[in-house]
PyMOL Python script that loads the backbone (N, CA, C, O; Angstrom):
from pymol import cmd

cmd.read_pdbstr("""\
ATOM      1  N   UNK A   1       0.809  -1.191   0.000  1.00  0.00           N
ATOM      2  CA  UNK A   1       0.000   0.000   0.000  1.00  0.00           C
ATOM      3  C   UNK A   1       0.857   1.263   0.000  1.00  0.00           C
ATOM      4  O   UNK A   1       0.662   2.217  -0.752  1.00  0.00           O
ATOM      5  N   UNK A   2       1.786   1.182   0.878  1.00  0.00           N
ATOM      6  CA  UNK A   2       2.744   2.149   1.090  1.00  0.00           C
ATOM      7  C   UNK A   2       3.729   2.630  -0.249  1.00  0.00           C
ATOM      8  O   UNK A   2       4.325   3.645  -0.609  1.00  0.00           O
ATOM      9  N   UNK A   3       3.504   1.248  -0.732  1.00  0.00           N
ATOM     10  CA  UNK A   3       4.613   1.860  -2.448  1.00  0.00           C
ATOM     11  C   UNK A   3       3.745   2.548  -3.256  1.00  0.00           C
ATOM     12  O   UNK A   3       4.255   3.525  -3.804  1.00  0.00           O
ATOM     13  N   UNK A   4       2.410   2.306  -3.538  1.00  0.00           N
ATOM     14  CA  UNK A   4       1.592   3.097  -4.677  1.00  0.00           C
ATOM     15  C   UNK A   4       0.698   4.498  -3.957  1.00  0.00           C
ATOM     16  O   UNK A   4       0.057   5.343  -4.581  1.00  0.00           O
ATOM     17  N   UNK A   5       0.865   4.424  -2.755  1.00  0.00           N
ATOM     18  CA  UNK A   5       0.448   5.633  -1.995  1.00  0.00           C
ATOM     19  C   UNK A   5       0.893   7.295  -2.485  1.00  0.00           C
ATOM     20  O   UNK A   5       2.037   7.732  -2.608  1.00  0.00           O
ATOM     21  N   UNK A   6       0.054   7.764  -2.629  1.00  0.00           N
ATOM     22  CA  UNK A   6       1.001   9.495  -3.151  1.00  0.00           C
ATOM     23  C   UNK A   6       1.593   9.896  -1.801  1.00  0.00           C
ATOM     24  O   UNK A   6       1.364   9.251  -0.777  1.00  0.00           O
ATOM     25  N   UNK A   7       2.410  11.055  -1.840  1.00  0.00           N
ATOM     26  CA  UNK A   7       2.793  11.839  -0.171  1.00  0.00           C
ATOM     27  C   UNK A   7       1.775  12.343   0.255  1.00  0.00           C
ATOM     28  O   UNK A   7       1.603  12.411   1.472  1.00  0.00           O
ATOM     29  N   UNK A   8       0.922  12.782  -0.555  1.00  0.00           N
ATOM     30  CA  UNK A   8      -0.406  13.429   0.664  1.00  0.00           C
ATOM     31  C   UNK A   8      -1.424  12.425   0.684  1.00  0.00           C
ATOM     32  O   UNK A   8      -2.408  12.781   1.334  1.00  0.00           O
ATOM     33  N   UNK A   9      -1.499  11.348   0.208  1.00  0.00           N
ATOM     34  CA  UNK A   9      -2.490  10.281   0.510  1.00  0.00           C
ATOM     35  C   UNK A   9      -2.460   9.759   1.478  1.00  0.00           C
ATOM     36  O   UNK A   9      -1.618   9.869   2.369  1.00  0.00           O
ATOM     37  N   UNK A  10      -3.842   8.792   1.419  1.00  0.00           N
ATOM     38  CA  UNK A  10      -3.800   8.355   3.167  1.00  0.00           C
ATOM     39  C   UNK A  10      -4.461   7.019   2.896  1.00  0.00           C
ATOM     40  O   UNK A  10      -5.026   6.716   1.846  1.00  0.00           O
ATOM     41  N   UNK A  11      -4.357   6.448   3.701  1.00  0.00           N
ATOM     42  CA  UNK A  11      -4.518   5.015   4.109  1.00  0.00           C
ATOM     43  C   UNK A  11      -6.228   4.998   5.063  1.00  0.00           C
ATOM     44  O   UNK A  11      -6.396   5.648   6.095  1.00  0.00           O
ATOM     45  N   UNK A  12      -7.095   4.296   4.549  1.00  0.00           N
ATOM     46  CA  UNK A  12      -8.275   4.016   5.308  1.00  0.00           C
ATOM     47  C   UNK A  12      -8.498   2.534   5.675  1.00  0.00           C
ATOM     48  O   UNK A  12      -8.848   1.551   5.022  1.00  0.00           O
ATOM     49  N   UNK A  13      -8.071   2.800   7.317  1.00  0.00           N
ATOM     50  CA  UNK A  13      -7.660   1.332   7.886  1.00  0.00           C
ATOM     51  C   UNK A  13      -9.251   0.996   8.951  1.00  0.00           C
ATOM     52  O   UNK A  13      -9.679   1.672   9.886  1.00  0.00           O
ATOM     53  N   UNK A  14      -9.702  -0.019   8.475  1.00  0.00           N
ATOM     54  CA  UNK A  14     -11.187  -0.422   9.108  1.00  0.00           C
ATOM     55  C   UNK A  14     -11.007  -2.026   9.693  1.00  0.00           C
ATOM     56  O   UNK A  14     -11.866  -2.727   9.158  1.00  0.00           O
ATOM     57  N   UNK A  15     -10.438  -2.544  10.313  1.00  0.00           N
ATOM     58  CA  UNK A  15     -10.891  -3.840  10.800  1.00  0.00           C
ATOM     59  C   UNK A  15     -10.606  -3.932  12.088  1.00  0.00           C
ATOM     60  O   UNK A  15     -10.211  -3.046  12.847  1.00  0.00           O
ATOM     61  N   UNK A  16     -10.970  -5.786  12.436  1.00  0.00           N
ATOM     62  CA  UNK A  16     -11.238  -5.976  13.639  1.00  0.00           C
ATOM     63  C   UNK A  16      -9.995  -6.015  15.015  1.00  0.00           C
ATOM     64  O   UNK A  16      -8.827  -6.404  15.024  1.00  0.00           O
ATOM     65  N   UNK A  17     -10.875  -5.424  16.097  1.00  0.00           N
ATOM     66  CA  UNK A  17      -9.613  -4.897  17.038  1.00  0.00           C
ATOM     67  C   UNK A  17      -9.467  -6.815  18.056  1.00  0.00           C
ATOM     68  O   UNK A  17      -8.513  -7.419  18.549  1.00  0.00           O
ATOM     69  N   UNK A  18     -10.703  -7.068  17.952  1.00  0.00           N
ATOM     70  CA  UNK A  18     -10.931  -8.596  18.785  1.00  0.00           C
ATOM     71  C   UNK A  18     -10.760  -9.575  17.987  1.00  0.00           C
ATOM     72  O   UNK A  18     -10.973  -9.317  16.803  1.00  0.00           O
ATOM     73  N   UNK A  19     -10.399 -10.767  18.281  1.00  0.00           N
ATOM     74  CA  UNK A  19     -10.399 -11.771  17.911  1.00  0.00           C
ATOM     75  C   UNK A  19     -11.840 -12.162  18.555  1.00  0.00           C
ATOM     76  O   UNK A  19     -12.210 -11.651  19.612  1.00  0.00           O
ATOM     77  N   UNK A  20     -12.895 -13.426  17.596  1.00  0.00           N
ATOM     78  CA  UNK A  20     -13.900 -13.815  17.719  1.00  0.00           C
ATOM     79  C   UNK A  20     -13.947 -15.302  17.943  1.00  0.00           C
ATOM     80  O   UNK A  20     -13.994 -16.077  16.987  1.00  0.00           O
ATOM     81  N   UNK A  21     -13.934 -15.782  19.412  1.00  0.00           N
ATOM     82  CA  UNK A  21     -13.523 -17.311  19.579  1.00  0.00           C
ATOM     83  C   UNK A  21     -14.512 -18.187  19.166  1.00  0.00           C
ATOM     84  O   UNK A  21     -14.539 -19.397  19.391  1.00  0.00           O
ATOM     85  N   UNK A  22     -15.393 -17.476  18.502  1.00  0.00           N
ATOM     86  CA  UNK A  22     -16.276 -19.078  17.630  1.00  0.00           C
ATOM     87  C   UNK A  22     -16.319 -19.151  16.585  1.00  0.00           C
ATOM     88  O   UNK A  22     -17.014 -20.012  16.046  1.00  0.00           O
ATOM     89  N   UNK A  23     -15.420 -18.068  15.734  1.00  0.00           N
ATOM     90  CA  UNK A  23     -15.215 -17.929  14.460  1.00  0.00           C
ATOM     91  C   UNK A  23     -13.592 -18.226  14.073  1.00  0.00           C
ATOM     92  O   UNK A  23     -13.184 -17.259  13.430  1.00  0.00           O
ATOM     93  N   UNK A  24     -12.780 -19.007  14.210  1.00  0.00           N
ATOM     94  CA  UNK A  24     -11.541 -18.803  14.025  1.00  0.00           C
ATOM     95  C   UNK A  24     -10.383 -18.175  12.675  1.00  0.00           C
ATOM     96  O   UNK A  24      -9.173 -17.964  12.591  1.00  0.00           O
ATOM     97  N   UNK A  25     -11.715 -18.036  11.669  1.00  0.00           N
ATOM     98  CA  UNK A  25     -11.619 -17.059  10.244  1.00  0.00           C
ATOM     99  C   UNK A  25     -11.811 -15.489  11.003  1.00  0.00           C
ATOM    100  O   UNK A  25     -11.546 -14.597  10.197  1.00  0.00           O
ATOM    101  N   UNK A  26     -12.125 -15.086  12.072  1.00  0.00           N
ATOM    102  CA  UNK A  26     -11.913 -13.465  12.341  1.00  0.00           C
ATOM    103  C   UNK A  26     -10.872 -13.863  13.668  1.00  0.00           C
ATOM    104  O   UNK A  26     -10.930 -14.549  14.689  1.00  0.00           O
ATOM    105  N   UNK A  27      -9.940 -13.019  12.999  1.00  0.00           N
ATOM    106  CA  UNK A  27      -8.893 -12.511  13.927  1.00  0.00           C
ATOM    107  C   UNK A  27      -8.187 -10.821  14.064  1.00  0.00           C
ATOM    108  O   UNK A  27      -7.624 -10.074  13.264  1.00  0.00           O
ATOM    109  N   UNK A  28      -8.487 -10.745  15.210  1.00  0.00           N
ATOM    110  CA  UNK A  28      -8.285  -9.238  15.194  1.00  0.00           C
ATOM    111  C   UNK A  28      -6.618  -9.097  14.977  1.00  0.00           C
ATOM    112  O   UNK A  28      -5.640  -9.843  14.921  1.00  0.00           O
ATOM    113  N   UNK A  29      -6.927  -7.668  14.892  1.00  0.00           N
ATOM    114  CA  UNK A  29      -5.178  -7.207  14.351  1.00  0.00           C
ATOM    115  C   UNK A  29      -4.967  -5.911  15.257  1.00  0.00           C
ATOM    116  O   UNK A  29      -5.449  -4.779  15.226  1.00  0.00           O
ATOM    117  N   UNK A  30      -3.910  -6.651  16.197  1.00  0.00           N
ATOM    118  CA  UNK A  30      -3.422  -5.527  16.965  1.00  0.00           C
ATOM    119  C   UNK A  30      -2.504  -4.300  16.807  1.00  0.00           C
ATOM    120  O   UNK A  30      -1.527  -4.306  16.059  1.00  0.00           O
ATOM    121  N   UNK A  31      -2.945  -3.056  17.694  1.00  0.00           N
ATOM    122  CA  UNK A  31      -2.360  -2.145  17.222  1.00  0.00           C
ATOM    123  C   UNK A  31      -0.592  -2.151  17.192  1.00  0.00           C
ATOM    124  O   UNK A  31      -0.033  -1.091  16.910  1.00  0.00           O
ATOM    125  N   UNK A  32       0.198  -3.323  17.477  1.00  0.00           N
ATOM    126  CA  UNK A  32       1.529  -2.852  17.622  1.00  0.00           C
ATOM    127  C   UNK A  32       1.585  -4.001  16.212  1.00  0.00           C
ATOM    128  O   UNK A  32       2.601  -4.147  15.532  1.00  0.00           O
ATOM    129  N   UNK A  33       0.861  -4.412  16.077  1.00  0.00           N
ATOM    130  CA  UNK A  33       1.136  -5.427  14.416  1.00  0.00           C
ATOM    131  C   UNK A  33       0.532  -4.136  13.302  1.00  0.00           C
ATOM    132  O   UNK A  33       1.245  -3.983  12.310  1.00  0.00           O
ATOM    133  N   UNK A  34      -0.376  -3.465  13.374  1.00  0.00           N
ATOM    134  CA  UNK A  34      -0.408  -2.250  12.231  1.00  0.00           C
ATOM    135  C   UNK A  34       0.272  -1.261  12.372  1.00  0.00           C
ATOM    136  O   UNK A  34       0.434  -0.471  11.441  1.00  0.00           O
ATOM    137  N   UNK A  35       0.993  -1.035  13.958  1.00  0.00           N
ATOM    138  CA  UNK A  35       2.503  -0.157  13.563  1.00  0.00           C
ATOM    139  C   UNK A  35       3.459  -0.607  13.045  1.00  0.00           C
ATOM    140  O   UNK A  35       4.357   0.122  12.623  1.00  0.00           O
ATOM    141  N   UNK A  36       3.490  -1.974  12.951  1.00  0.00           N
ATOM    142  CA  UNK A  36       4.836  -2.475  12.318  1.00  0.00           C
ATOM    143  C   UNK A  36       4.808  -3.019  11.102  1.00  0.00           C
ATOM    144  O   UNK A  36       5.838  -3.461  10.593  1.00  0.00           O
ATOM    145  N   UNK A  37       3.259  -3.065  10.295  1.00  0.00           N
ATOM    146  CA  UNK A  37       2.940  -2.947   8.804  1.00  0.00           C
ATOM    147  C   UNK A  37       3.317  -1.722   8.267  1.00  0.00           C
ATOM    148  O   UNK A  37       3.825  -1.548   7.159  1.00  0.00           O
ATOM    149  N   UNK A  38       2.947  -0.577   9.401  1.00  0.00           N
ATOM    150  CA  UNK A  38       3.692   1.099   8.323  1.00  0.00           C
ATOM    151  C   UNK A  38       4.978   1.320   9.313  1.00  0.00           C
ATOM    152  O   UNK A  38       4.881   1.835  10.427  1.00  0.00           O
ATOM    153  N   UNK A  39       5.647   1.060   8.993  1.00  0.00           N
ATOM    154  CA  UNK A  39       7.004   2.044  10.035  1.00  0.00           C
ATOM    155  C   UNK A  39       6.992   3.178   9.212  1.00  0.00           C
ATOM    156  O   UNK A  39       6.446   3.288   8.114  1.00  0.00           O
ATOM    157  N   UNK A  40       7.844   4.275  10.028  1.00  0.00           N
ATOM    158  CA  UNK A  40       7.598   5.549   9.437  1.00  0.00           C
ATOM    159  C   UNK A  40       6.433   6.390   9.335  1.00  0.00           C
ATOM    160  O   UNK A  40       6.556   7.498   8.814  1.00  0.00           O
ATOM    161  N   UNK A  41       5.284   5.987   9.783  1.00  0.00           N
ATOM    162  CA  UNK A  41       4.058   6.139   9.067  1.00  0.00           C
ATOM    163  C   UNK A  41       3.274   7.155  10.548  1.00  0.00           C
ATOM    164  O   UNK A  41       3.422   6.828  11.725  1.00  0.00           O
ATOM    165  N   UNK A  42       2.388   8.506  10.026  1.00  0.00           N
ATOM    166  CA  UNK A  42       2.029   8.970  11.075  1.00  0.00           C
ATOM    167  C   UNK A  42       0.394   7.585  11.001  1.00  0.00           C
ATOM    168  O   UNK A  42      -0.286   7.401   9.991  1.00  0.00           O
ATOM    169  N   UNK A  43       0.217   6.953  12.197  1.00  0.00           N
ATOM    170  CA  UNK A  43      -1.072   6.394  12.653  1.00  0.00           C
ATOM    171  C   UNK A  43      -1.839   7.097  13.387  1.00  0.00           C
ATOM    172  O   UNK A  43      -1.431   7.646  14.410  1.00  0.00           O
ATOM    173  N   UNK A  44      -3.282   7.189  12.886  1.00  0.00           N
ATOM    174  CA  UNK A  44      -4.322   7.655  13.899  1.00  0.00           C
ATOM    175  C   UNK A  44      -5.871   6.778  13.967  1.00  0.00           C
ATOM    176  O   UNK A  44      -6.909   7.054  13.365  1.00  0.00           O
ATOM    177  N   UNK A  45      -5.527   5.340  15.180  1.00  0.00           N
ATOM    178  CA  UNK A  45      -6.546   4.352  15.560  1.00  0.00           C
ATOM    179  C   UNK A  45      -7.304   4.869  16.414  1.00  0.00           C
ATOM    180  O   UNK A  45      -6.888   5.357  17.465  1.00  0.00           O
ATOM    181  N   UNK A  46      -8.572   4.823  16.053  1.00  0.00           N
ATOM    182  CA  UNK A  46      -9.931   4.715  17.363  1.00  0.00           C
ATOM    183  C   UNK A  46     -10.530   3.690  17.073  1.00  0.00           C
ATOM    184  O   UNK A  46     -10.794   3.368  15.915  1.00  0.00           O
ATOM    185  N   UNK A  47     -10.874   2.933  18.250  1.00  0.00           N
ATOM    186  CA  UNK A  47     -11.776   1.921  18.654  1.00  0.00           C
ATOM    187  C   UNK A  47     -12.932   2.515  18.742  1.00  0.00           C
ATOM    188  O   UNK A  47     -13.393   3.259  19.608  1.00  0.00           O
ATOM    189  N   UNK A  48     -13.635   1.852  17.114  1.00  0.00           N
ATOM    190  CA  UNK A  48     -14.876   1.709  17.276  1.00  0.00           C
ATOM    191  C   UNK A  48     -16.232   0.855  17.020  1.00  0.00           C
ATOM    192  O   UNK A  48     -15.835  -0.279  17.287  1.00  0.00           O
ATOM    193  N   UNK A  49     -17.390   0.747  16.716  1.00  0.00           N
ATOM    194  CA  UNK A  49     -18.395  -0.470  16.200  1.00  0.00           C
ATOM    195  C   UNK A  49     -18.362  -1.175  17.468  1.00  0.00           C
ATOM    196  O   UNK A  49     -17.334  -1.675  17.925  1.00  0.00           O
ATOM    197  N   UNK A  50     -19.421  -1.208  17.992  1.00  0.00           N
ATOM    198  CA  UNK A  50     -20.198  -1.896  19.433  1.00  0.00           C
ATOM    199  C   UNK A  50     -20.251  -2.921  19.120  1.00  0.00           C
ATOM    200  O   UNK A  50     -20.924  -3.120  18.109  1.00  0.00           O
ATOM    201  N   UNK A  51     -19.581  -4.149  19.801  1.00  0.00           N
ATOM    202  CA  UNK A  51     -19.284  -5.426  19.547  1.00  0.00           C
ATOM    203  C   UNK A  51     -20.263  -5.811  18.962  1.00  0.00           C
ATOM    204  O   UNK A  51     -21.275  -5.950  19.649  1.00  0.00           O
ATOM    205  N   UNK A  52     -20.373  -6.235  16.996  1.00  0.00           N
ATOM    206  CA  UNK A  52     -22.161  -6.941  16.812  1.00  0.00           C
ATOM    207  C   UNK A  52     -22.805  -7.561  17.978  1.00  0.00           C
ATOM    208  O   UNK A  52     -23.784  -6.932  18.378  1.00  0.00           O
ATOM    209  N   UNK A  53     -22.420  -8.974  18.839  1.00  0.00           N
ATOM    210  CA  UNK A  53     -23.471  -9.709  19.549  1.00  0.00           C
ATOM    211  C   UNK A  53     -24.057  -8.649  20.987  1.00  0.00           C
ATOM    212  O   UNK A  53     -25.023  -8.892  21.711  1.00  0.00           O
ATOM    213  N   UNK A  54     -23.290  -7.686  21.053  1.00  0.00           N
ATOM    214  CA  UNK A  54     -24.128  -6.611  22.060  1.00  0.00           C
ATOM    215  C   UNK A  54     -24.800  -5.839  21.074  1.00  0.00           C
ATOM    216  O   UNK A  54     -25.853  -5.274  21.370  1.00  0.00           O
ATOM    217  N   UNK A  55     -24.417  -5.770  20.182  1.00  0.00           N
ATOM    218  CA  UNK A  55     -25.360  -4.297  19.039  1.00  0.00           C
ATOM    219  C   UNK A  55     -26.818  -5.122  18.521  1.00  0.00           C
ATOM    220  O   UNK A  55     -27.851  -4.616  18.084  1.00  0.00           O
ATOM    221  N   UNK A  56     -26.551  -6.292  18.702  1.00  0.00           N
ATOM    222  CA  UNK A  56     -27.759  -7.492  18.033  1.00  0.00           C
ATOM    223  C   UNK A  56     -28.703  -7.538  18.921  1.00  0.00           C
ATOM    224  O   UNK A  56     -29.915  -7.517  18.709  1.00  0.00           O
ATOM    225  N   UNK A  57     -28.086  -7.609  20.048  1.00  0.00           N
ATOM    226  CA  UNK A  57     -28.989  -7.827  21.424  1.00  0.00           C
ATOM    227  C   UNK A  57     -30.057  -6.380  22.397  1.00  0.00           C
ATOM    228  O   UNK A  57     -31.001  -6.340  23.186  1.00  0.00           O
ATOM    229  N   UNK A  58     -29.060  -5.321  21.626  1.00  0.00           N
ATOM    230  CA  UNK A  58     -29.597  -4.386  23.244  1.00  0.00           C
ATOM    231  C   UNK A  58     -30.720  -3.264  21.277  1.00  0.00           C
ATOM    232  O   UNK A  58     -31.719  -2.559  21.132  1.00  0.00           O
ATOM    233  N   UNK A  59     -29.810  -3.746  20.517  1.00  0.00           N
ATOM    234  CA  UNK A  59     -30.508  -2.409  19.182  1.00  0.00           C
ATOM    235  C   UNK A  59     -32.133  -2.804  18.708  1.00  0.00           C
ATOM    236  O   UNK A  59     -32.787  -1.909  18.174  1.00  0.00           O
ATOM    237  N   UNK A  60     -32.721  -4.074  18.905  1.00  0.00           N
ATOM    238  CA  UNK A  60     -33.899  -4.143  19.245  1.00  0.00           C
ATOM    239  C   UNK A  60     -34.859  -2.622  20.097  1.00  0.00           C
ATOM    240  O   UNK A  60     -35.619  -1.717  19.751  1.00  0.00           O
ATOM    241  N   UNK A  61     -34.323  -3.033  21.110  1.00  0.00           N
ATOM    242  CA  UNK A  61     -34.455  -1.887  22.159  1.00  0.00           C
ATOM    243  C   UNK A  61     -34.274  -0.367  22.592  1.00  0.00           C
ATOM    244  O   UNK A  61     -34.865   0.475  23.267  1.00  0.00           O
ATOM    245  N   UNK A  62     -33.327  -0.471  21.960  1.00  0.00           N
ATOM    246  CA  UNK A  62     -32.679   1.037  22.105  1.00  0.00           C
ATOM    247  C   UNK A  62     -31.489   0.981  21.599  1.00  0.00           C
ATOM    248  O   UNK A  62     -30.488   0.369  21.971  1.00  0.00           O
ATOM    249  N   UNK A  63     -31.759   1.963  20.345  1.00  0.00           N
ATOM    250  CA  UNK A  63     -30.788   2.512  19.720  1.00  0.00           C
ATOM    251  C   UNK A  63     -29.712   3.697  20.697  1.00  0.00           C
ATOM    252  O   UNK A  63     -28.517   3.861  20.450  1.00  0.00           O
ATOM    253  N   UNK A  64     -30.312   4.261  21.570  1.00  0.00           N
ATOM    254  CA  UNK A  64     -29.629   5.340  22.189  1.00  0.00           C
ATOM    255  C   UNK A  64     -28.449   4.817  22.855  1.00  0.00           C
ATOM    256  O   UNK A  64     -27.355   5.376  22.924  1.00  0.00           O
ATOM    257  N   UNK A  65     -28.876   3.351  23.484  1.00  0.00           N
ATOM    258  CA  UNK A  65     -28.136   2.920  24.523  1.00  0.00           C
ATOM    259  C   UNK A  65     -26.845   2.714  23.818  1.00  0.00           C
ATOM    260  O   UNK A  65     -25.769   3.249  24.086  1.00  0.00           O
ATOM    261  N   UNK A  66     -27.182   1.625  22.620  1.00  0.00           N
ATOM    262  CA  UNK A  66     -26.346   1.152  21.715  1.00  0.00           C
ATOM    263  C   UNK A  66     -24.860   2.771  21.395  1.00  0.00           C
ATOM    264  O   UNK A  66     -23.657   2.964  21.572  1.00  0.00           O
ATOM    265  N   UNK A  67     -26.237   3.589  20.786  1.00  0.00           N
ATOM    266  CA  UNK A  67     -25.273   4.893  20.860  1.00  0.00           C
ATOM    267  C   UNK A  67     -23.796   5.288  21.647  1.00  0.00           C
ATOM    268  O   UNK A  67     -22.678   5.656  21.287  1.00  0.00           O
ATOM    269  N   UNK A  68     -24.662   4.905  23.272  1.00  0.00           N
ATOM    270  CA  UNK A  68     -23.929   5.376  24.042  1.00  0.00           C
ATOM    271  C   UNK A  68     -22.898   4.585  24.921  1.00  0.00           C
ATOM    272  O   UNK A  68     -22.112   4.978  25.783  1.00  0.00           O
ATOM    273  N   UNK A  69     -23.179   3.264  24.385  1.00  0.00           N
ATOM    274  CA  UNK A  69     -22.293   2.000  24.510  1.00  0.00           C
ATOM    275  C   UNK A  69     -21.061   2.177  24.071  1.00  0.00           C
ATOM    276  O   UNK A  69     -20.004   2.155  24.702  1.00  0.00           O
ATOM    277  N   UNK A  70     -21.379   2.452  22.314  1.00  0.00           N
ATOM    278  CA  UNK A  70     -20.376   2.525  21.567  1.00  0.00           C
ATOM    279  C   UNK A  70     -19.231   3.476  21.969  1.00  0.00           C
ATOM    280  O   UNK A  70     -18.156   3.338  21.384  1.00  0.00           O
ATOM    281  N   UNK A  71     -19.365   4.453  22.938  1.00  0.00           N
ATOM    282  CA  UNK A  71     -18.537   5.529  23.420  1.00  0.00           C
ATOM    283  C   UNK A  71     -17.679   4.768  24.395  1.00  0.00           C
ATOM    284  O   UNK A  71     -16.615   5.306  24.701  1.00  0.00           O
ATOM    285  N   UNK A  72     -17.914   3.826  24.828  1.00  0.00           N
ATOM    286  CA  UNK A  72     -16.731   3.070  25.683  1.00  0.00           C
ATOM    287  C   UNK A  72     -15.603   2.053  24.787  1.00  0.00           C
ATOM    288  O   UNK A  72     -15.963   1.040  24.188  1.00  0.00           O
ATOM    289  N   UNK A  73     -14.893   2.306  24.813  1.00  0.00           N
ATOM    290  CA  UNK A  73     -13.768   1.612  23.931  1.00  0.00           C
ATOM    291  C   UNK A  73     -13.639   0.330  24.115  1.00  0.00           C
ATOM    292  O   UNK A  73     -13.808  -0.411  23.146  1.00  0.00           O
ATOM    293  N   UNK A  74     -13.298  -0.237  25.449  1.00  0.00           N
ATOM    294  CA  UNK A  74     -13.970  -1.506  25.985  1.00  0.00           C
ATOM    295  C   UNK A  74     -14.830  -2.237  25.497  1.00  0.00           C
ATOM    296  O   UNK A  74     -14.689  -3.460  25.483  1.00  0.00           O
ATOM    297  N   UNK A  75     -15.760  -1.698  25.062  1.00  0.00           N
ATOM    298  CA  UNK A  75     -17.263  -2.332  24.158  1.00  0.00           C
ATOM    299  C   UNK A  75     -17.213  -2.240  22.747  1.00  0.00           C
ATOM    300  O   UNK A  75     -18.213  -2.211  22.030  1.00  0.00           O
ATOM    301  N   UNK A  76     -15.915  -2.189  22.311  1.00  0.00           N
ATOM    302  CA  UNK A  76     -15.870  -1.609  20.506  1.00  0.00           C
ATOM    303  C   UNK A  76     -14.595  -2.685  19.953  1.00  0.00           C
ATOM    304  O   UNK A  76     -13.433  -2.861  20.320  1.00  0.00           O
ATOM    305  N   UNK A  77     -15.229  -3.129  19.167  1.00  0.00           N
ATOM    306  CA  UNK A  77     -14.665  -4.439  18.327  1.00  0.00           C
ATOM    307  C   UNK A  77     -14.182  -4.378  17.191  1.00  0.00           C
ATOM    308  O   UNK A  77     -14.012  -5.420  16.557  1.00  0.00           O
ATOM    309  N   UNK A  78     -13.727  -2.710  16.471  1.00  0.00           N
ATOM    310  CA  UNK A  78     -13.120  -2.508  14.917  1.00  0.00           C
ATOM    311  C   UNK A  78     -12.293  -1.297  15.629  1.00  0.00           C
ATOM    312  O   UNK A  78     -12.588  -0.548  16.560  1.00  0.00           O
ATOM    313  N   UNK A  79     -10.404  -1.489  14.286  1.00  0.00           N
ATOM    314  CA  UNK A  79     -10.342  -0.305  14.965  1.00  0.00           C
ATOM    315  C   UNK A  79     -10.593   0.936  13.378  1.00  0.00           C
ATOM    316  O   UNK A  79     -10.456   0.465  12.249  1.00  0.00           O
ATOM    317  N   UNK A  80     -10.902   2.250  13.547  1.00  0.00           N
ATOM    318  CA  UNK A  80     -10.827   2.558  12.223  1.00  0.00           C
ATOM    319  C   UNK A  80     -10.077   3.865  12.611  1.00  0.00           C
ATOM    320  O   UNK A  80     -10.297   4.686  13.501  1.00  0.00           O
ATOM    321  N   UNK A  81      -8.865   3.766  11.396  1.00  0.00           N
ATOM    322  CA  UNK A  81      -7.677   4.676  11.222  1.00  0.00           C
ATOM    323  C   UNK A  81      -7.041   5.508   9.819  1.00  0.00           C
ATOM    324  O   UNK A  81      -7.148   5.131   8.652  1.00  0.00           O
ATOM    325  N   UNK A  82      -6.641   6.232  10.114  1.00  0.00           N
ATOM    326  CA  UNK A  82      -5.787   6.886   9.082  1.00  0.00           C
ATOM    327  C   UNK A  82      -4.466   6.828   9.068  1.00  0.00           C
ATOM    328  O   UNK A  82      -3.895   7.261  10.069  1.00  0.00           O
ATOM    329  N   UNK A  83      -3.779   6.376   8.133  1.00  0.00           N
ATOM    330  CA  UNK A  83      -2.073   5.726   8.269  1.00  0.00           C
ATOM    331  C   UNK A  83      -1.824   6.837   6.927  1.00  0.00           C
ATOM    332  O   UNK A  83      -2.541   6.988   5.937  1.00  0.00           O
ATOM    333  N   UNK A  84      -0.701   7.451   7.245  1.00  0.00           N
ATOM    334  CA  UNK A  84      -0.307   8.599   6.417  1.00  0.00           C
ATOM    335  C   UNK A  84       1.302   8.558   6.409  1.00  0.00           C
ATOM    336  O   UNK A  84       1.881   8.107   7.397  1.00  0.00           O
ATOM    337  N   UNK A  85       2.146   9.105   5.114  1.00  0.00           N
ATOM    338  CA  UNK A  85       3.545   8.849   5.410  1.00  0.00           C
ATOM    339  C   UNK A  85       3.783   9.816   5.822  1.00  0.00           C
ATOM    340  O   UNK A  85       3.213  10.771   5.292  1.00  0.00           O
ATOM    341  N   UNK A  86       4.706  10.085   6.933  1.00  0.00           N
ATOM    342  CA  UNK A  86       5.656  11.120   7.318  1.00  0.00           C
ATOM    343  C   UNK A  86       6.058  12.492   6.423  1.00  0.00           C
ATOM    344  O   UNK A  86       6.881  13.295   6.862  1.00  0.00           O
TER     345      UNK A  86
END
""", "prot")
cmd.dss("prot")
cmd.show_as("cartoon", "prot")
cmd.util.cbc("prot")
cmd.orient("prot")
């Protein structure tokens, strides 16, 4: 990605921050393994997306909660970032 990238381009990084133990095809990707896919590289990760099986369960009910779930990092299962070169 980093070779066909322009200098002011940017990288739109979206996946999972958890690993999913009944799925062994999703495995999350930790943040010191996507610093060491860009070295050099300015990174900017937030944890976010309310774990689906809590977003499945409580979004029936309330969307607000879900809302305000999602604001705890703890409860957020993607990370989504911008990876930019130096």
């Amino acid at each position: 990605m980093l070779r066909v990238l322009k200098d002011d381009g940017a990288i739109l990084w979206y996946d999972y921050h958890l690993s999913n133990p009944r799925n062994p095809d999703v495995r999350g990707v930790k943040k010191k393994e996507i610093y060491a896919l860009f070295p050099g590289c300015s990174i900017n990760l937030q944890r976010i997306t309310l774990a689906p099986p809590l977003a499945r369960l409580l979004a029936p009910y309330s969307w607000t909660l879900c809302y305000f779930l999602e604001r705890l990092p703890w409860l957020c299962s993607h990370y989504l970032g911008v990876i930019r070169k130096r």
